[in-house]
VMD Tcl script that draws the C-alpha trace (Angstrom):
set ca {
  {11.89 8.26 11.02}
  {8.83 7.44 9.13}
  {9.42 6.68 5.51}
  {6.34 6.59 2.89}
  {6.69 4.24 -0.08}
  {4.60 4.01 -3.84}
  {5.77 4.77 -7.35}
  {5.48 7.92 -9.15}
  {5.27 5.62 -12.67}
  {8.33 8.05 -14.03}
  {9.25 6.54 -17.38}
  {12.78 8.05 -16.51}
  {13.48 6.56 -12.98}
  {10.23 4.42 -12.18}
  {9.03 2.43 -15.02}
  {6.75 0.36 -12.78}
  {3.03 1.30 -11.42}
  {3.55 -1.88 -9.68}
  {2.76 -0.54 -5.95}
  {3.14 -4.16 -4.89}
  {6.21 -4.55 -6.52}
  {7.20 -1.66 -4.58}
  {6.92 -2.35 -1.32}
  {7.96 -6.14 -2.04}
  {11.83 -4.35 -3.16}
  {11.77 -2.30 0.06}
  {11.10 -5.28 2.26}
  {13.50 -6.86 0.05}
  {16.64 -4.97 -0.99}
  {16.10 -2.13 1.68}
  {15.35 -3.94 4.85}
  {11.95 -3.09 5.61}
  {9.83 -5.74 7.14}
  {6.63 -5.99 5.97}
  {4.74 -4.84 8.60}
  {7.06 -1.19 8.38}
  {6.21 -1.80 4.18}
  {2.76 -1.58 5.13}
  {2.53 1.47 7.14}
  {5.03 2.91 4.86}
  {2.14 2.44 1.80}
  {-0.79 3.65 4.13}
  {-0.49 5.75 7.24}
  {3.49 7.27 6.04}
  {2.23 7.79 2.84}
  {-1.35 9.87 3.49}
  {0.95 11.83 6.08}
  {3.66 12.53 3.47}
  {1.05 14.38 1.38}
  {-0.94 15.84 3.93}
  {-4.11 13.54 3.96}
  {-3.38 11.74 7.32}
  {-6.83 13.07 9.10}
  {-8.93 12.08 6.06}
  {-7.24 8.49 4.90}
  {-4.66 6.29 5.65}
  {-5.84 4.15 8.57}
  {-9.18 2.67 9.58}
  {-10.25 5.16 12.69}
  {-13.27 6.91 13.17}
  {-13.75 9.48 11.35}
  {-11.37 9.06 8.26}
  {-12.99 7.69 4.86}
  {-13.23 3.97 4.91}
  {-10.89 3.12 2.36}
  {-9.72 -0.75 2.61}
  {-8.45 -3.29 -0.01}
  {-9.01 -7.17 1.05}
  {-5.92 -9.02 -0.27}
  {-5.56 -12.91 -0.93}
  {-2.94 -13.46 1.31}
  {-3.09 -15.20 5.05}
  {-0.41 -12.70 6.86}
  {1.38 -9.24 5.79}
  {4.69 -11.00 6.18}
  {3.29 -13.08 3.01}
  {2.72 -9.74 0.98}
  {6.46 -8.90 -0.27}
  {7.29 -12.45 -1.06}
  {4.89 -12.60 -4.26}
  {7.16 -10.42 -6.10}
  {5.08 -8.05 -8.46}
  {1.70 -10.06 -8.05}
  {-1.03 -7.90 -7.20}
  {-3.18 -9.76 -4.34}
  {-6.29 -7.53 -4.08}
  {-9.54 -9.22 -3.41}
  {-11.39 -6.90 -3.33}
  {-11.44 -2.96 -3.00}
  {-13.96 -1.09 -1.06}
  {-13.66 3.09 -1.10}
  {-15.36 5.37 0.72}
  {-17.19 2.52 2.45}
  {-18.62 1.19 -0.85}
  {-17.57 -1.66 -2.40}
  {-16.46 -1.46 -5.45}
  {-17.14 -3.59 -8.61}
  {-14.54 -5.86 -10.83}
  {-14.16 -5.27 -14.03}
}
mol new
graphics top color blue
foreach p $ca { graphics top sphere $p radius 0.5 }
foreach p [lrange $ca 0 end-1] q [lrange $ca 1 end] { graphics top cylinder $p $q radius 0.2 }
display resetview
């Protein structure tokens, strides 16, 4: 069964924003590997609210929405617990600028 992960930022029962931190504790404490993590914060997620023809993997056809991280595998993405390892952000094709 596909399962979606992010945080809803709930002050009540999600304190955290921290979508890395996020998929790092389902890798971590609910046996996801990171790859499944992954697909669980993209393609799962855009299906679990109904955006899965417009975003959530790179086809043709779907808005070109892609972060470039600073890490040299996905298996390397949960083990920086909480560390946020975007390079760079590009939406809808355009890059976008730091701040």
């Amino acid at each position: 069964m596909p399962v979606a992960i992010s945080t809803d930022f709930n002050p009540g029962s999600c304190p955290s924003k921290n979508l890395w931190l996020a998929l790092s504790v389902a890798c971590l404490k609910m046996g996801l590997t990171p790859r499944e993590a992954l697909a669980a914060v993209t393609l799962n997620a855009a299906w679990a609210i109904g955006q899965q023809e417009e975003c959530g993997s790179l086809e043709p056809g779907k808005r070109a929405d892609m972060l470039v991280l600073n890490v040299p595998t996905a298996e390397e993405i949960p083990y920086w617990l909480g560390e946020n390892p975007v390079r760079e952000v590009i939406i809808g094709g355009v890059r976008q600028q730091r701040e």
